[in-house]
N, C-alpha and C positions, 0 to 999 in steps of 0.2 A: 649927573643927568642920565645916568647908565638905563635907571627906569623907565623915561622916559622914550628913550629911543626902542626899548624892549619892546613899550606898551607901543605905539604906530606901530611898529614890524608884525608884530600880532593880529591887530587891529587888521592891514592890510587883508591877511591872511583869512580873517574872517568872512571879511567884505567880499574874497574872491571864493568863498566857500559857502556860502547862503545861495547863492543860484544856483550850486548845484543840488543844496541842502532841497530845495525847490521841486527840483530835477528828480529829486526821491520820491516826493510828497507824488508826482506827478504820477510813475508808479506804483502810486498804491501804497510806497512802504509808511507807517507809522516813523516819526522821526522822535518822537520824545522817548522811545527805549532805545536810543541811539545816546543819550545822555550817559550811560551807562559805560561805550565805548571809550567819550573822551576821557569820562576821569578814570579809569582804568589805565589806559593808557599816557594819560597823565602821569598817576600814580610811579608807573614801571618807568616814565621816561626821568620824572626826579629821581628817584631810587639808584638807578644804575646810570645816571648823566646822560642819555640817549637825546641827540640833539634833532635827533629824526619824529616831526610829529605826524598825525594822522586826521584826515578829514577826509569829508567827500568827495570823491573822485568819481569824474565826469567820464573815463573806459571802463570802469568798472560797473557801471551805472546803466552805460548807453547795452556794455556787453551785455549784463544781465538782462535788462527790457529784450534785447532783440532777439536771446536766445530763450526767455521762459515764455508761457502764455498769461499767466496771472500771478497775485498777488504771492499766492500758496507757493507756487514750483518758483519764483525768485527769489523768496525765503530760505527755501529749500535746496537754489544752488547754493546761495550765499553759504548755508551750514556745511555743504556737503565740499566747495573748494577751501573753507578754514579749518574742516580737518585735513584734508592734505596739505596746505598749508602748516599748519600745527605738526605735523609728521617730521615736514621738513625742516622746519625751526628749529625742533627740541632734536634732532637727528644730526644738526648742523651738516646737510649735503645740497645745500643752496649755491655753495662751489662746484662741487661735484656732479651736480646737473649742467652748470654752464660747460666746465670742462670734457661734460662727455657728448654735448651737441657742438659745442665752439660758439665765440661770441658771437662770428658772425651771423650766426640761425637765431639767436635770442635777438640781437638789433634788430634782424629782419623781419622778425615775428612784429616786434615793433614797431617798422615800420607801416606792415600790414596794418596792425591795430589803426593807423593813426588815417589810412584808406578809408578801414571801416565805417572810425569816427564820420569824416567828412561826409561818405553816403546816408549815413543816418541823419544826419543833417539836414541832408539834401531831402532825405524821404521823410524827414518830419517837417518841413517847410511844405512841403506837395501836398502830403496827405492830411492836414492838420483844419480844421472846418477855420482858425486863423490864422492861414496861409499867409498872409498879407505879413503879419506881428511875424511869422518867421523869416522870409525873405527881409524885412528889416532888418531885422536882428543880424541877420549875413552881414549884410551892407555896410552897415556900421563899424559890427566886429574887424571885418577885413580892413577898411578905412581907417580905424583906430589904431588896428597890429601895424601896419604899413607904417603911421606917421611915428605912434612912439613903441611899440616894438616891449610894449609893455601892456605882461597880462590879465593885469589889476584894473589897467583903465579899458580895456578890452572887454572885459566881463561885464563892471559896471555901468558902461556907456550901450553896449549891446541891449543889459539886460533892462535898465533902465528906460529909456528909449522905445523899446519895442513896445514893452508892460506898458509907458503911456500913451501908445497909439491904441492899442489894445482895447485900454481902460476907458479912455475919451473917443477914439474913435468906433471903435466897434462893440463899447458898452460893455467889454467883458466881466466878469465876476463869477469865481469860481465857487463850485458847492465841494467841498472836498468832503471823501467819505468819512466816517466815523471812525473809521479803522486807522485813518490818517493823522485825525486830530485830537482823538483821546491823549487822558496826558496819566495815563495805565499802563502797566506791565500786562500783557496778554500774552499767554501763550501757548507758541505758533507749533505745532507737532510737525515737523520733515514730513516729507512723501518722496517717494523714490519710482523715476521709469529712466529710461534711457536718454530722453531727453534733459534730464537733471544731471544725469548722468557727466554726459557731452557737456554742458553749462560748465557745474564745479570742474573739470579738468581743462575747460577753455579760459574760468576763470582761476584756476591756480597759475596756470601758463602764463597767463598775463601779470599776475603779481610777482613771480619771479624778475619777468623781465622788468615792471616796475619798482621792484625792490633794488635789482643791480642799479637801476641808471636814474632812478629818482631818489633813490635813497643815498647812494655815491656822490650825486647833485649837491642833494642838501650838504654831506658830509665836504662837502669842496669848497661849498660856500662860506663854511667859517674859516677857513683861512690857515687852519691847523693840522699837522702832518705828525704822524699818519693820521689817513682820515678815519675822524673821530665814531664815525655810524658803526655800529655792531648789526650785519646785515643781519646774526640768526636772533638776534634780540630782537628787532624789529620786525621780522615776519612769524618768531612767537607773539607778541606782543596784540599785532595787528591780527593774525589768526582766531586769538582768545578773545578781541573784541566782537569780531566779527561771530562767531561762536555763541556768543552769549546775546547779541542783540539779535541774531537773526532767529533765534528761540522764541525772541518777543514781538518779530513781528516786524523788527526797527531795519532800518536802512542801513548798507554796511559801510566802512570805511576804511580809505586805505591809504598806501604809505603817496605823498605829494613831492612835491619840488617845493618848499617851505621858507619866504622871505626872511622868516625868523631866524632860520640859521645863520646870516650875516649881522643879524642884531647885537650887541656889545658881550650879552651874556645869551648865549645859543640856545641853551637848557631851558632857562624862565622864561624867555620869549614865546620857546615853544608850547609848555605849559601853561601861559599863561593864556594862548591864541585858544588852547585845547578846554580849558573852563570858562574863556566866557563861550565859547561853544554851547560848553555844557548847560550854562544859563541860558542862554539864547532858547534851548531848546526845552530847557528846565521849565522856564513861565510862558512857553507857548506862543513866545515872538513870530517864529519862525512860519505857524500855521496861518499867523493874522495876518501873514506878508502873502502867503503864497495863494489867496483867494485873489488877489490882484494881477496873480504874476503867469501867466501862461506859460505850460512848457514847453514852448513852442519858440518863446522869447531865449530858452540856450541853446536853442540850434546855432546861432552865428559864435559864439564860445566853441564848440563840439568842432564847429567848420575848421577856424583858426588854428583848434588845438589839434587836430587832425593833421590840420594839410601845409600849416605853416612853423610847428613845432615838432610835432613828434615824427612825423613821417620825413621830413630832409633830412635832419641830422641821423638818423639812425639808417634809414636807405644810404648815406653817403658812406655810413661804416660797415655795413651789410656788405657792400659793393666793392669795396677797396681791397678786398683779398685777393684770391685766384679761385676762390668757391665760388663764382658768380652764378653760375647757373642753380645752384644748393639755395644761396642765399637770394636770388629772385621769385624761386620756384616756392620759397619758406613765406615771402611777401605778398606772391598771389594768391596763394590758397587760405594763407590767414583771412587778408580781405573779400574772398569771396567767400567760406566755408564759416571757420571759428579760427584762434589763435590755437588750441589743442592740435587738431587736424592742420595747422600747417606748421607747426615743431614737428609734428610725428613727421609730416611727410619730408621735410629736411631735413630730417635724421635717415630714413630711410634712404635717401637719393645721396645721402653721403658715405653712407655704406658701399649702395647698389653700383655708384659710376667707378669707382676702382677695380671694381670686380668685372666690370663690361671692359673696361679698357686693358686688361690685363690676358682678354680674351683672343 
């Protein structure tokens, strides 16, 4: 029955990956050249046994919205942090960056992120004309993390929930753009200013630390020593997805904390989560779900995943060294600026205080 327990693990995985799938659409990105992504990285994850799969990721997602203006310059961070990403993969110095800021600065950069999350949250629930559908969605989210501390029922109950106050109470029904719901390969030409710029380096920063601590995650979860994740396989892997979909227009994807990995067989679970993705998106499910589904409904997800997961465990190991002030100063500047600008600036201030003290 090895099958079977593969296929729910997967299944779960999906279920918690469609609202953010959502969460794309809501940006503008086109999701059916995103099809492309998972079986690629499908592909690479049979191939070489890689039990680390790849889906929508809800910092990746909120980062780019907050930091582009439209559809185009999102696109075009998306291309421009998966060639640095790609750089680092095929370079294998995704050690060598950790080891030359300390982990401390990469958790705390993390922890920042997970600030961010929450605020966006907050300021997509205020500012959303169904304000109402997103303070639900909180509500919920947080009431659900609380009793079971799980964040499959978290997403679904949230996402759920909100979408039918939305739909019945406030008669919602989306018109989604053309550009969203075509089921084409269109392709998107890069543009480059400074502001894209700032994006791809704020979004490379974040998939490093993504990659140490979700990708690590996963590889913990099966149970097998050493851990079985190949980190620079996985951020070539995920680079070349992203590379290739954001060409077309498609929404990117990145490396997750993956229930499959605990599955009987890690590898097919994963793969297996990663094509019906691909189906999902292949026959256009995905666009018929999301005229119902406001984005406004994963703000209380974003909240949770913010303020009740990503940001305590990584602020508690930011914090535990004796670089406290590096690693606080790396946590506030993330959440208030970008995660690029606050590595840079914890790297800087961990140079700068030995040299003031030595004065």
């Amino acid at each position: 029955m090895h099958w079977f327990a593969d296929l729910m693990a997967a299944i779960g995985v999906v279920l918690n990956g469609i609202p953010q799938g959502i969460m794309a659409m809501g940006l503008g990105f086109a999701v059916f050249p995103t099809t492309f992504s998972f079986l690629l990285v499908a592909a690479i994850n049979f191939i070489f046994h890689s039990v680390a799969p790849v889906s929508f990721q809800a910092e990746s997602l909120a980062l780019t919205g907050n930091l582009g203006r439209n559809t185009r310059e999102f696109t075009s961070i998306i291309f421009g942090g998966s060639i640095i990403m790609a750089i680092i993969g095929f370079t294998g110095v995704l050690t060598r960056i950790v080891h030359l800021f300390g982990n401390h600065i990469i958790t705390a950069m993390m922890a920042g992120v997970g600030i961010m999350l929450a605020k966006i949250a907050l300021d997509m629930s205020k500012v959303h004309r169904h304000s109402l559908t997103g303070w639900l969605s909180i509500l919920v989210a947080v009431i659900t993390y609380l009793i079971s501390k799980d964040l499959v029922w978290t997403i679904c109950l949230s996402v759920i929930l909100s979408s039918l106050y939305a739909v019945f109470g406030e008669h919602y029904q989306a018109s989604l753009p053309a550009n969203v719901t075509v089921r084409k390969f269109i392709f998107t030409k890069p543009m480059f200013n400074l502001r894209i710029l700032r994006g791809a380096l704020s979004l490379a920063c974040l998939n490093i630390g993504a990659n140490l601590s979700y990708g690590l995650i996963t590889g913990q979860m099966t149970g097998i020593k050493p851990n079985p994740v190949n980190l620079n396989l996985l951020t070539s892997s995920q680079a070349l997805a992203d590379m290739g979909t954001s060409l077309l227009g498609g929404a990117p994807v990145e490396t997750i904390i993956s229930a499959t990995a605990s599955a009987p067989e890690p590898v097919i679970a994963g793969c297996l989560m990663m094509l019906i993705m691909a189906a999902i998106l292949a026959l256009g499910w995905l666009q018929k779900i999301g005229k119902y589904v406001p984005s406004s409904s994963i703000a209380g997800f974003l909240f949770v995943l913010g303020m009740f997961v990503t940001f305590p465990e990584n602020a508690a190991s930011a914090l535990a060294g004796k670089e406290q002030l590096v690693a606080a100063t790396t946590m506030l500047v993330t959440a208030l600026v970008d995660p690029f600008v606050g590595l840079l600036s914890g790297g800087l201030l961990k140079v700068l205080l030995p040299l003031f003290a030595s004065l």
